[in-house]
C-alpha positions as CSV (number, residue, x, y, z in Angstrom):
1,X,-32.3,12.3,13.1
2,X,-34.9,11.6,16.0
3,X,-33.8,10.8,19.4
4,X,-35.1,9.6,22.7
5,X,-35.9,13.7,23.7
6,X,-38.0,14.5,20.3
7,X,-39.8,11.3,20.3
8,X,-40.7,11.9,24.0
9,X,-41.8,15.7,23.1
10,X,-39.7,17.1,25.8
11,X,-37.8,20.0,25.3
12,X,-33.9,19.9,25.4
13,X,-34.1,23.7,26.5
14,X,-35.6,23.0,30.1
15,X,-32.9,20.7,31.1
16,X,-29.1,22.2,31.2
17,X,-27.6,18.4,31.2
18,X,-30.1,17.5,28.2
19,X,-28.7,20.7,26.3
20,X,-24.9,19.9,26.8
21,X,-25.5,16.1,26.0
22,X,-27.4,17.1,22.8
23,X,-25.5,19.8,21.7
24,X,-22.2,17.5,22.1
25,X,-23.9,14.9,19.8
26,X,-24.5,17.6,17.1
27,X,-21.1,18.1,17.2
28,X,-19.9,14.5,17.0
29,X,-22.7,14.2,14.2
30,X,-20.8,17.0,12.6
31,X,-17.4,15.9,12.9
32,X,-18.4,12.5,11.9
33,X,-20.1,13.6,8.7
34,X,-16.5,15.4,7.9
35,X,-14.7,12.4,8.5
36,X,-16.9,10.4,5.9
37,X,-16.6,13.3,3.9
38,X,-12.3,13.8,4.3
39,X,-11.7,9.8,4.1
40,X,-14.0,9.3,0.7
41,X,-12.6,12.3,-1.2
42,X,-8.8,11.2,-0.2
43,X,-9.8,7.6,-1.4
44,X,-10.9,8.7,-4.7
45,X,-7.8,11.1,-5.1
46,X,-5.8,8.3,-4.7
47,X,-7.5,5.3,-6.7
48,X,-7.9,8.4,-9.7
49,X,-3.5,9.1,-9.2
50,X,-3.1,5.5,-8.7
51,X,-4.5,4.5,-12.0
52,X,-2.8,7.0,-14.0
53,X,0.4,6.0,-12.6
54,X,0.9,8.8,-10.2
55,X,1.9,7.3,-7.2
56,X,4.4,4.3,-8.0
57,X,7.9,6.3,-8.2
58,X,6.5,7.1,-4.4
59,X,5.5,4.0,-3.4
60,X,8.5,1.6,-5.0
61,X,10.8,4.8,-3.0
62,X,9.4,3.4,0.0
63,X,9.2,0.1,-0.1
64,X,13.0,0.0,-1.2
65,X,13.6,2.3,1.6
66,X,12.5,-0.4,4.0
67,X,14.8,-3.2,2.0
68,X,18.8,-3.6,2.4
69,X,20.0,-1.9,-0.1
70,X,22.0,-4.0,-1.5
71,X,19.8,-7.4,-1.0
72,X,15.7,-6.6,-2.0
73,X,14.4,-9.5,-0.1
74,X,15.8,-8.5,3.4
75,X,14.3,-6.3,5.4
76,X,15.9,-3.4,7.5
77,X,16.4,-4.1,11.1
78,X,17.1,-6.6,13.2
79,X,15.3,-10.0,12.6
80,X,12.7,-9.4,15.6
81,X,11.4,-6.8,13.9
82,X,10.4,-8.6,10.9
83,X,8.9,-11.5,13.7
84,X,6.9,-8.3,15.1
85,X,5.5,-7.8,12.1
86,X,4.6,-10.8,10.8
87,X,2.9,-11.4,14.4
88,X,1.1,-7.8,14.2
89,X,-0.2,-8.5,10.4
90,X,-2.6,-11.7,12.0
91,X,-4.5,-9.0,13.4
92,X,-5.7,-7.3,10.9
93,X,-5.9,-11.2,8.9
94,X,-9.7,-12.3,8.1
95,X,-9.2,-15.4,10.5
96,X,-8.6,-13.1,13.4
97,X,-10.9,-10.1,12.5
98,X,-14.1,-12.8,12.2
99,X,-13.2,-14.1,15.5
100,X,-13.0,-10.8,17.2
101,X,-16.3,-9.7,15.3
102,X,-17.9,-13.4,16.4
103,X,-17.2,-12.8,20.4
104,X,-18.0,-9.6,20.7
105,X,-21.6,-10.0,18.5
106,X,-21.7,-13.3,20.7
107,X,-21.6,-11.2,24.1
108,X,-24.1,-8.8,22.6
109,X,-26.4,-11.6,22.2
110,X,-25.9,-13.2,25.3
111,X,-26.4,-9.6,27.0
112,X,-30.1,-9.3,25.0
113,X,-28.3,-6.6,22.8
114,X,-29.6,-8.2,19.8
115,X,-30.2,-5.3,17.9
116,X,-26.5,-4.1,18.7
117,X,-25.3,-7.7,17.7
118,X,-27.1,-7.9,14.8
119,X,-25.8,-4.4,13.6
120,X,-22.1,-5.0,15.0
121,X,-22.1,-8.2,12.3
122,X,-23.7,-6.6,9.4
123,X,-21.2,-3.3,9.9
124,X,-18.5,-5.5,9.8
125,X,-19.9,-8.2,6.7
126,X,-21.1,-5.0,4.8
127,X,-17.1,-3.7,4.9
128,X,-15.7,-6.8,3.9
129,X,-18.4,-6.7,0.7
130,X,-17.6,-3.3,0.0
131,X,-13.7,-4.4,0.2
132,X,-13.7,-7.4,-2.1
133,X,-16.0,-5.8,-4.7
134,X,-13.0,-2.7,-4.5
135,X,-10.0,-4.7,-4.8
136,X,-12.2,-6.5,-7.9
137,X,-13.1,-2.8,-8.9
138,X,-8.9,-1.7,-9.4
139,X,-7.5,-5.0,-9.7
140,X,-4.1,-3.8,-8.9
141,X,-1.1,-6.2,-9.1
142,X,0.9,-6.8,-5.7
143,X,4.0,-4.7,-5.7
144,X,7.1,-6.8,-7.6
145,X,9.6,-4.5,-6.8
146,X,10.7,-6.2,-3.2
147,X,9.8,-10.1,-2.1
148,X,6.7,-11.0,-0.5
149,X,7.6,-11.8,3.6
150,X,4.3,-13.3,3.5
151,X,1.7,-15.4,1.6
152,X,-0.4,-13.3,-0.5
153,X,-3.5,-14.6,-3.1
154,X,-5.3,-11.6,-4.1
155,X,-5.4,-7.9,-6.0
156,X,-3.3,-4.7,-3.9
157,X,-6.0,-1.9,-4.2
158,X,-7.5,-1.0,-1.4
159,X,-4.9,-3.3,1.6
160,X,-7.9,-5.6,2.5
161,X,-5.9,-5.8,6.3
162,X,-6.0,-2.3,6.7
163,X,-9.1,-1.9,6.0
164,X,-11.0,-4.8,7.5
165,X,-8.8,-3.6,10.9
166,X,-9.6,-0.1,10.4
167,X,-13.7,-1.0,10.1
168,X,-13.8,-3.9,12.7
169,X,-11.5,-2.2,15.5
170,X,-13.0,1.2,14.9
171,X,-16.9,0.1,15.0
172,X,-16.2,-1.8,17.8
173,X,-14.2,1.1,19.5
174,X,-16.5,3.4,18.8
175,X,-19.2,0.7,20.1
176,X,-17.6,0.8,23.5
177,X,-16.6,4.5,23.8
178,X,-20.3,5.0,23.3
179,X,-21.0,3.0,26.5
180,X,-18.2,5.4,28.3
181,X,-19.6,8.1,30.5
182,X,-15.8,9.6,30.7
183,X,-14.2,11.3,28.1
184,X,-11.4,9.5,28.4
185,X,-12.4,6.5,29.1
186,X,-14.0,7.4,25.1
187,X,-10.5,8.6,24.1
188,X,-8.4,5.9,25.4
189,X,-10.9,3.8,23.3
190,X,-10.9,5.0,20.1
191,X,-7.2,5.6,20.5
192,X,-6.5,1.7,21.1
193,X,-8.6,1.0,18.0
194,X,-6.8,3.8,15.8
195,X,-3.3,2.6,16.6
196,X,-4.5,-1.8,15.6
197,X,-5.4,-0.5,12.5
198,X,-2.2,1.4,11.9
199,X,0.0,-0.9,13.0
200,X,-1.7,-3.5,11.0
201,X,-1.4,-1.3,7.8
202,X,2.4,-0.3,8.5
203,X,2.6,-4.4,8.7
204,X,1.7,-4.4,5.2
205,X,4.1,-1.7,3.7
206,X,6.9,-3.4,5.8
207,X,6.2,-6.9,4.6
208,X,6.0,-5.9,1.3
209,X,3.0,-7.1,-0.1
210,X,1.0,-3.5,-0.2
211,X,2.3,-0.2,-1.9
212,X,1.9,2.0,0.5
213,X,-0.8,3.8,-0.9
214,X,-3.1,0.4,-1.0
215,X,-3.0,1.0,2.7
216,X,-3.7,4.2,3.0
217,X,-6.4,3.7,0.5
218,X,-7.8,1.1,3.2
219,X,-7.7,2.7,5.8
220,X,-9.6,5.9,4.4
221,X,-12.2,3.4,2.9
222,X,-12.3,1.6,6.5
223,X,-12.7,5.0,8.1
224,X,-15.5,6.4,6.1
225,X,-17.4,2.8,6.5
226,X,-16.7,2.8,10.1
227,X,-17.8,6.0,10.7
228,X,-21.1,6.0,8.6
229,X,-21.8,2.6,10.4
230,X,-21.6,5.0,13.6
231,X,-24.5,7.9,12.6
232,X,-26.3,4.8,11.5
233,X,-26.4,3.3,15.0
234,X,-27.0,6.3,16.5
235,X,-29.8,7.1,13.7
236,X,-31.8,3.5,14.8
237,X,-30.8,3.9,18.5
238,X,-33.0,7.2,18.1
239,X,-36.0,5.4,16.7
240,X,-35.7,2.7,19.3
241,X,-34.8,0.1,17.3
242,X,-31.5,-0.7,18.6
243,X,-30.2,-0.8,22.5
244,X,-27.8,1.8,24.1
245,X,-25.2,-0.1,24.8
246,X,-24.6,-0.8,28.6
247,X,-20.9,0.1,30.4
């Protein structure tokens, strides 16, 4: 990848504070690359055990291990928990994750980040392609095995709440954190947009319409996409053709 020091044919090795910065971007580069790496061979472990059966005695364990056990269609705990849930689910909902993607690519624009707006919105539309085509892909039924707590219209595999919420919060997080000059200020960042898109996903198990491994097939898909999105921006923020973002 070429960034702002090789395009400007200064050498990194004369400046200490260049070295470290550069040096801690291999890294991330490196780490990043893992993750893809990690989240896309656990996806394709799971859709291949999914499809050959391998996974529902584990999945219908769990869902009836969040059900009364002697009435399906209630769910353990006391009925504020189920309102939490439903409440938490919205967030990861398409309604709510367009929004969210709308402002912020809004603000971008408004803040002559164009390039960063236009990327933020074709990160996000190029997930939400990738999911439909997926769930089209595996076609997997909604779990029967427990009522639905909520109104659900389309296939299981991959959760498409998990991981819409894991691709929109994460880019976004990541998006910010990148603007951080603290460490962590970057932490508390990405950590905020890791635990949305869990909760959202545990929303799904708990609700009942998701095995569990739909949503932990979503959020390895939404990780992998929101993390290749990420060496992408940094790969055209090299080449000048998008804006470091501003803190």
């Amino acid at each position: 990848m070429l960034f702002a020091g090789e395009q400007s044919g200064i050498s990194m090795d004369g400046h200490p504070k260049w070295r470290s910065l550069w040096q801690q971007l291999e890294l991330e580069v490196v780490a990043t690359i893992f993750i893809i790496a990690a989240s896309s061979f656990l996806f394709l472990k799971l859709a291949s055990e999914m499809r050959e059966g391998e996974t529902q005695t584990a999945d219908e364990a769990i869902l009836l291990a969040l059900r009364d056990s002697t009435d399906p269609s209630n769910p353990i705990g006391p009925p504020w928990v189920e309102m939490m849930f439903r409440d938490l689910t919205s967030l990861g909902s398409p309604s709510v994750l367009a929004l969210v993607t709308i402002a912020v690519v809004g603000y971008l624009w408004l803040e002559r980040e164009r390039g960063t707006a236009l990327f933020v919105l074709l990160a996000v539309a190029g997930g939400a392609t990738l999911e439909m085509l997926l769930k089209v892909g595996f076609a997997r039924p909604r779990p029967e095995l427990v009522s639905h707590l909520v109104d659900v219209n389309s296939f299981s595999f991959p959760s498409g709440h998990a991981t819409m919420a894991t691709i929109t919060y994460l880019t976004l997080g990541v998006l910010l954190a990148s603007a951080q000059e603290h460490r962590r200020m970057k932490l508390y960042l990405l950590a905020v947009a890791t635990f949305l898109a869990l909760l959202v996903g545990i929303s799904r198990i708990y609700l009942g319409v998701h095995y569990p491994t739909d949503v932990l097939a979503g959020w390895c898909i939404g990780a992998a996409w929101a993390a290749l999105c990420w060496i992408v921006f940094h790969w055209l923020q090299g080449r000048g053709q998008i804006e470091a973002p501003s803190s």
